[in-house]
C-alpha positions as CSV (number, residue, x, y, z in Angstrom):
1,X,-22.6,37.3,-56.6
2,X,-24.3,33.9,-55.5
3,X,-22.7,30.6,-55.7
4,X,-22.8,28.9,-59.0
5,X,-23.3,25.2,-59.8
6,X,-20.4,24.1,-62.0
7,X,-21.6,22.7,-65.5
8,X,-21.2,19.5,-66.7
9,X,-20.6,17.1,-70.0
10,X,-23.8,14.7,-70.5
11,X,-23.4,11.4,-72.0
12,X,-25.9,8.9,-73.7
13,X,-25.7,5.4,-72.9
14,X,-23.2,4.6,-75.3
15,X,-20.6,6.7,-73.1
16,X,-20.7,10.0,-76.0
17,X,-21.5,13.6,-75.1
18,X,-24.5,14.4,-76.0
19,X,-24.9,17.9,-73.9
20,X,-24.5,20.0,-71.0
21,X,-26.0,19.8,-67.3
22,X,-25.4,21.1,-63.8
23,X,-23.2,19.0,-61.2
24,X,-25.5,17.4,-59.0
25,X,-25.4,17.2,-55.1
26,X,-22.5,14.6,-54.0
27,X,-20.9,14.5,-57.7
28,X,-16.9,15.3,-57.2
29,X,-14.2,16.3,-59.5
30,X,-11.3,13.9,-59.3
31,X,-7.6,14.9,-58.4
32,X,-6.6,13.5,-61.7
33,X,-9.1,16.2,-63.5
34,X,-7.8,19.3,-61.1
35,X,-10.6,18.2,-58.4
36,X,-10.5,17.2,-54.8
37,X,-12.5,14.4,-55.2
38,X,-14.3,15.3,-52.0
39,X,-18.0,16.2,-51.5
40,X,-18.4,17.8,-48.5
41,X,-16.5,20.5,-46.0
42,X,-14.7,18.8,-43.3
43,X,-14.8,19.4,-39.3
44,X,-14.5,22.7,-37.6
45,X,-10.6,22.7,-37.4
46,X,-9.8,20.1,-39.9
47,X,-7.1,20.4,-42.6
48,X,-7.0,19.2,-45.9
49,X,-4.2,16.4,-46.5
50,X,-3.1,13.5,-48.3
51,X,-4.5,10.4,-47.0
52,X,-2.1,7.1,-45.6
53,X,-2.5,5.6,-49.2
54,X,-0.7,8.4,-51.1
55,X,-4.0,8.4,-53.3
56,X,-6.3,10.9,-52.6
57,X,-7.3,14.1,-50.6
58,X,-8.9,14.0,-47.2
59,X,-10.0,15.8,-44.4
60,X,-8.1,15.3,-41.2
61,X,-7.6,16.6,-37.5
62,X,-4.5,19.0,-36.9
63,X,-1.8,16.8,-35.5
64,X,1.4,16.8,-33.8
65,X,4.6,18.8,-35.7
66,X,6.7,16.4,-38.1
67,X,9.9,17.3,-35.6
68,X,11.6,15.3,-38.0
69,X,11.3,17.6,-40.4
70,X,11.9,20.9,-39.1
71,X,15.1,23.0,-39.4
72,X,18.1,21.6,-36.7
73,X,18.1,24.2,-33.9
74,X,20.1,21.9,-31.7
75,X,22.9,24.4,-31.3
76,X,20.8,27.5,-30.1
77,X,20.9,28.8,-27.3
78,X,17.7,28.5,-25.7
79,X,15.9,32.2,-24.9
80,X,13.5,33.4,-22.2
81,X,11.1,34.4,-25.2
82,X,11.4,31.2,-27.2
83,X,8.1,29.3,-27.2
84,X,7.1,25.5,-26.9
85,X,3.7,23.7,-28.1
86,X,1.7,22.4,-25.7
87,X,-1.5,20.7,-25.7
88,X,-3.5,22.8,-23.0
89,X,-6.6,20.1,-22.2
90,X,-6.9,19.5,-26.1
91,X,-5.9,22.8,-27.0
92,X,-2.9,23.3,-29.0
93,X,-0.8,26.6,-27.5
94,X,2.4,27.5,-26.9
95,X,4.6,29.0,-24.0
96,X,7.7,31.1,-23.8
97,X,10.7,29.1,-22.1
98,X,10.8,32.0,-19.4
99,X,7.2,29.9,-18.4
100,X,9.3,26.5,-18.1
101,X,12.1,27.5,-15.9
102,X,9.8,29.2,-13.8
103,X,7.5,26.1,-13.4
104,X,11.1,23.5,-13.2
105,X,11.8,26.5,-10.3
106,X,13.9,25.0,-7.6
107,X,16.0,22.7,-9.6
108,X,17.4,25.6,-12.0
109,X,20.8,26.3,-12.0
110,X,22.0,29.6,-10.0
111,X,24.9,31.6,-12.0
112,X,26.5,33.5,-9.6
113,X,30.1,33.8,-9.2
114,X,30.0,35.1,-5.7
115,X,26.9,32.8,-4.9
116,X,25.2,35.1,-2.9
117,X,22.0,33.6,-3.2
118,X,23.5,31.6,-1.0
119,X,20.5,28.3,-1.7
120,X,19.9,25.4,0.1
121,X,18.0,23.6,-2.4
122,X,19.3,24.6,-6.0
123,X,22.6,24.0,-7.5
124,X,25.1,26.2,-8.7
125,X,26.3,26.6,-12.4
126,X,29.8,24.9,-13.2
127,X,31.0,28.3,-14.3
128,X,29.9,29.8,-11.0
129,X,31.1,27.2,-8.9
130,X,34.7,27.1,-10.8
131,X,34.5,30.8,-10.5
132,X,33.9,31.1,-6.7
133,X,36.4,28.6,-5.9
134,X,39.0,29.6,-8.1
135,X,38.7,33.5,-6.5
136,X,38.5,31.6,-2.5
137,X,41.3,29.6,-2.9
138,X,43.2,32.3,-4.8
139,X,42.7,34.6,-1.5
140,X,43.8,31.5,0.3
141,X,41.2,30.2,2.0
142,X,41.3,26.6,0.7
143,X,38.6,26.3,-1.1
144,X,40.5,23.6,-3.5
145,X,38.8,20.8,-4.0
146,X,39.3,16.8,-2.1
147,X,39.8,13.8,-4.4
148,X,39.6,11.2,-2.0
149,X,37.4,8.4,-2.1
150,X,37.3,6.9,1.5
151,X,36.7,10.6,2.5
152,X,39.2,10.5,5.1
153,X,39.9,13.9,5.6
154,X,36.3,14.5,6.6
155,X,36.9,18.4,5.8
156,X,34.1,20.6,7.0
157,X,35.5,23.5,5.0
158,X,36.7,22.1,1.7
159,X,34.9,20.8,-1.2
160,X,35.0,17.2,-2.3
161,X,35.5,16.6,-6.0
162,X,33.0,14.9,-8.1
163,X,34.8,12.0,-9.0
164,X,35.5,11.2,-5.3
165,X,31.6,11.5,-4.5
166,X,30.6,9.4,-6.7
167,X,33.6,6.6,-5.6
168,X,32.6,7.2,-1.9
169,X,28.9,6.5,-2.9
170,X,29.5,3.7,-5.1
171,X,31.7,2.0,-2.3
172,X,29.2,2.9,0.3
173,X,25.0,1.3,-0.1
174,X,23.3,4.6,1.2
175,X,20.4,3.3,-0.5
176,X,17.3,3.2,2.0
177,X,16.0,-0.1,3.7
178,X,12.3,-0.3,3.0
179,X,11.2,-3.2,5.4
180,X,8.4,-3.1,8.3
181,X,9.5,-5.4,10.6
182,X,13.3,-3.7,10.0
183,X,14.8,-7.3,10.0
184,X,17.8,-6.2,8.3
185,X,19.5,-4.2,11.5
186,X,21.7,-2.4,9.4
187,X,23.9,-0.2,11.0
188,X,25.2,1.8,7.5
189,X,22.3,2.2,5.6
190,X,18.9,4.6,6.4
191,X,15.4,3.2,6.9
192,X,12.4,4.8,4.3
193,X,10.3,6.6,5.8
194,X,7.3,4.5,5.5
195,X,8.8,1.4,6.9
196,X,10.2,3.7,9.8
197,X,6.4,4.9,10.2
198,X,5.3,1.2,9.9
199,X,7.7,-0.1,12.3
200,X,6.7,2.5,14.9
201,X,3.1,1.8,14.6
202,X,3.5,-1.9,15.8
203,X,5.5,-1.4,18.2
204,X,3.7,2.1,19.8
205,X,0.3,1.7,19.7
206,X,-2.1,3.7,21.1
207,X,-2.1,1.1,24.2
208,X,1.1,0.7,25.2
209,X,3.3,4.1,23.9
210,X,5.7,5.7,26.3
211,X,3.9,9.1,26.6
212,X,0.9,7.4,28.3
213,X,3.2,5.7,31.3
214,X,2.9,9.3,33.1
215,X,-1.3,9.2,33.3
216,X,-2.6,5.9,31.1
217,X,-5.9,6.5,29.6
218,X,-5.6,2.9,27.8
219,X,-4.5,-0.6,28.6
220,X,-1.1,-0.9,28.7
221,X,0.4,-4.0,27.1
222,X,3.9,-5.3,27.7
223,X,4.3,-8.1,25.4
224,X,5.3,-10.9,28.1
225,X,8.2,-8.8,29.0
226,X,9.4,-8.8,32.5
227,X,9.2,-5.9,34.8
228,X,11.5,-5.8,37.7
229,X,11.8,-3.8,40.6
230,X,8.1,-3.0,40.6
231,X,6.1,-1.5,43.9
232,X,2.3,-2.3,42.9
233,X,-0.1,-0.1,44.9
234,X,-4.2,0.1,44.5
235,X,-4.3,-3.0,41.7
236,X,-6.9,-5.0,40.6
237,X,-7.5,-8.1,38.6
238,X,-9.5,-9.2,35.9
239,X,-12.0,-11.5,36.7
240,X,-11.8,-14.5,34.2
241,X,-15.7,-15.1,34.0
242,X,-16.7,-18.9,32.6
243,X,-19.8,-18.4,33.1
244,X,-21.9,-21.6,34.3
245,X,-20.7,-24.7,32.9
246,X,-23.0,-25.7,29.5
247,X,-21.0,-29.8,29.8
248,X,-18.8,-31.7,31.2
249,X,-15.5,-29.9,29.3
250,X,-14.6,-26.3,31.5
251,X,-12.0,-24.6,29.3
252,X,-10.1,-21.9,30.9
253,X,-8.1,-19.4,28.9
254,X,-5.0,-17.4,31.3
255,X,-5.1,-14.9,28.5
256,X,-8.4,-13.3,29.8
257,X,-7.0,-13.5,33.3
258,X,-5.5,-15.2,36.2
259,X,-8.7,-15.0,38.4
260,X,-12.0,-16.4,37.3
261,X,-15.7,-17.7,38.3
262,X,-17.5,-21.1,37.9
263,X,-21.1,-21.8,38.4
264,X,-21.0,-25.8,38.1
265,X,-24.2,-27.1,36.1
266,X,-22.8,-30.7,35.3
267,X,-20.3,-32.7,37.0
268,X,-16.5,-31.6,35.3
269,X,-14.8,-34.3,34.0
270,X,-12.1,-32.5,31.5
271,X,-10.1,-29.2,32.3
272,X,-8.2,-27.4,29.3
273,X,-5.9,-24.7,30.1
274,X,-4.6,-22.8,27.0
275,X,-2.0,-19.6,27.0
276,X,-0.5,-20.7,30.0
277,X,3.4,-19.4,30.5
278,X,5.4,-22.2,29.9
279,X,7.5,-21.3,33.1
280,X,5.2,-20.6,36.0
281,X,1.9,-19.2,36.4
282,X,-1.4,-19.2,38.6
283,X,-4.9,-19.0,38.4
284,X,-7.4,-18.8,41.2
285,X,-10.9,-19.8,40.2
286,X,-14.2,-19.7,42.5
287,X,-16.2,-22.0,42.2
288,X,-19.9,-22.4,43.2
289,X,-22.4,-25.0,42.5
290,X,-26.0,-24.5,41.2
291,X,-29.1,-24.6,42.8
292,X,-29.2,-28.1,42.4
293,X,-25.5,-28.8,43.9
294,X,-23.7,-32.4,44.0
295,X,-21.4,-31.1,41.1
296,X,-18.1,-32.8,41.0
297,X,-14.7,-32.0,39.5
298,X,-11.8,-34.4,38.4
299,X,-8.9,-33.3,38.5
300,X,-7.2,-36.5,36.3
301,X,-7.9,-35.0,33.0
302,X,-6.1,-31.8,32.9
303,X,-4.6,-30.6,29.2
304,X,-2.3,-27.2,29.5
305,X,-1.4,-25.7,26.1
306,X,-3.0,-29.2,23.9
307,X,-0.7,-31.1,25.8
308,X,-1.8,-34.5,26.7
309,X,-3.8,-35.5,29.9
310,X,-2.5,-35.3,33.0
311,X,-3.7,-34.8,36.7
312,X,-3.2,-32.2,39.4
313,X,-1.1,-32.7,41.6
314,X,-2.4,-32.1,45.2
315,X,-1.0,-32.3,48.9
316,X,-0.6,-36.0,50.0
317,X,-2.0,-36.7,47.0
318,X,-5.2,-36.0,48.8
319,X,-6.8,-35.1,45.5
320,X,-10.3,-33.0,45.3
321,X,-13.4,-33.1,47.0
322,X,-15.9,-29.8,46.4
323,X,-18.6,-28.9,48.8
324,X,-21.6,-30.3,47.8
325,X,-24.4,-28.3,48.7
326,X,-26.8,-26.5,46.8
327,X,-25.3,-22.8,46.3
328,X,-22.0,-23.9,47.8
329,X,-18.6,-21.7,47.3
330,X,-15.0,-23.5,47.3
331,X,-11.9,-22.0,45.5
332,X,-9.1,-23.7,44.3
333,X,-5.9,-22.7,43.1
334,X,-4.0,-24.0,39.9
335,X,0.3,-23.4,40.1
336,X,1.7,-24.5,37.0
337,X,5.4,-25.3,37.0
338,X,6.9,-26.1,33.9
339,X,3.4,-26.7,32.6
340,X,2.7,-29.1,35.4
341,X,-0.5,-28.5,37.6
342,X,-0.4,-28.6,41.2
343,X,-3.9,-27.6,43.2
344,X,-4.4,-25.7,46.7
345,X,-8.4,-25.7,47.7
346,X,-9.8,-23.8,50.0
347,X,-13.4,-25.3,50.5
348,X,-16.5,-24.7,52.1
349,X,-16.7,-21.3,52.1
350,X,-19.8,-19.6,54.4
């Protein structure tokens, strides 16, 4: 039999009855007249309940348990065949508790008494550990347990007790050190493994690490370290190339080498050294005029490291005359002592 429309009471405008009529599309029966008060199916999957007012019926999404309100099963034992709800990407299922120890793995308990599993990464039961030691140390192989906090017995065939762990721990920072530059140098406590990775990266680069001593493929730094005892065989330097002068300044830099080239196209009246070893150091230079020569150099204006003016220091105080000719070549020598410069020319050159 087909659906039928549900009759209705008519009333005039005075609010009587004054006949019958079909319900009309939208028109609800209220709760307090045995209705729903709702006009319409809900959602695929939606459940009828009361709404947050405590007034009326609604259509609502399936939600999460009341746990609140279920039976206490707190003193079960918990079954491989009892299951758990889970929301599966949005879809409400359960599992069986044979599923969750299975995907916990490792980190279940073992219960064997004789612990045959014998497993290096998951714990014994407290039944099957009291029950393996109590049967060893019956049978007199001393498996009794150590209660010592400083650990001094340092057994490598007994047991420690739990309380005497956690003293030993609590009375020793094992905690890890998680610093790049390692600045704490502790000698009792472990590095992380990122700061150890960190650390190592700075100081072994692909330039200067140990495994490339035997046959470098790289530049090798040492860091201003000093290396002693050293036989040098088949070396070369790297040339220091200024260029030709574009004014009057010539700034030389001992970090891009001890040996360099000049061509002079204006007369030098300033020299700046920078990264110069504050001890001793050298630096040869060759110098050659341009095509147009009668370059000069001073030598009474010398800064090393941005320290203030100063002049070279030269044998009877001779000071420094270049060749002047067109195309010339003279070379000079700067020895800094202390961060003083004394010069050594060789001139002329043919």
């Amino acid at each position: 039999m087909a659906d039928k429309v549900p009759i209705k009471a008519t009333f005039d405008s005075a609010g009587d009855a004054d006949g019958l009529g079909e319900m009309a599309s939208g028109e609800t029966v209220p709760i307090t007249h045995g209705g729903t008060g709702l006009a319409a199916v809900g959602s695929a999957g939606q459940l009828l309940r009361t709404n947050s007012a405590a007034n009326a019926i609604e259509w609502g999404a399936a939600e999460v348990l009341n746990i609140d309100g279920m039976t206490d099963g707190s003193s079960i034992t918990i079954g491989d065949s009892d299951k758990f709800g889970i929301s599966d990407g949005g879809t409400e299922k359960y599992v069986l508790a044979s599923q969750i120890k299975t995907y916990v793995g490792p980190l279940s308990l073992i219960d064997e008494d004789d612990m045959s599993t014998d497993s290096a990464t998951r714990p014994p039961s407290q039944q099957s550990t009291k029950a393996y030691t109590d049967t060893h140390a019956a049978l007199g192989t001393h498996l009794t347990l150590i209660d010592e906090d400083s650990f001094s017995t340092n057994s490598a065939t007994r047991p420690p007790s739990q309380q005497s762990v956690k003293a030993y721990v609590d009375n020793n920072d094992l905690s890890l050190i998680d610093e790049d530059d390692m600045s704490t140098d502790s000698a009792t406590r472990p590095p992380s493994q990122q700061s150890v990775k960190a650390y190592a990266d700075t100081k072994a680069t692909t330039s200067n690490r140990l495994d490339q001593f035997a046959d470098p493929s790289a530049e090798v730094q040492f860091a201003d370290q000093t290396i002693s005892a050293a036989v040098l065989k088949d070396y070369a330097e790297t040339e220091n190339a200024l260029g030709t002068t574009g004014s009057a300044t010539l700034t030389v830099s001992l970090a891009n080498g001890n040996t360099g080239t000049v061509t002079l196209a204006h007369s030098i009246t300033d020299i700046d050294f920078t990264n110069v070893p504050t001890d001793f150091a050298t630096f040869t230079l060759v110098v050659t005029q341009d095509g147009t020569g009668s370059r000069t150099m001073a030598i009474n204006a010398i800064t090393v490291n941005a320290d203030s003016h100063q002049t070279a220091k030269t044998a009877g105080a001779a000071g420094l005359t270049l060749s002047t000719a067109a195309s010339s070549v003279d070379i000079i020598t700067f020895m800094f002592v202390d961060e003083t410069p004394y010069l050594f020319s060789q001139l002329a050159f043919a």
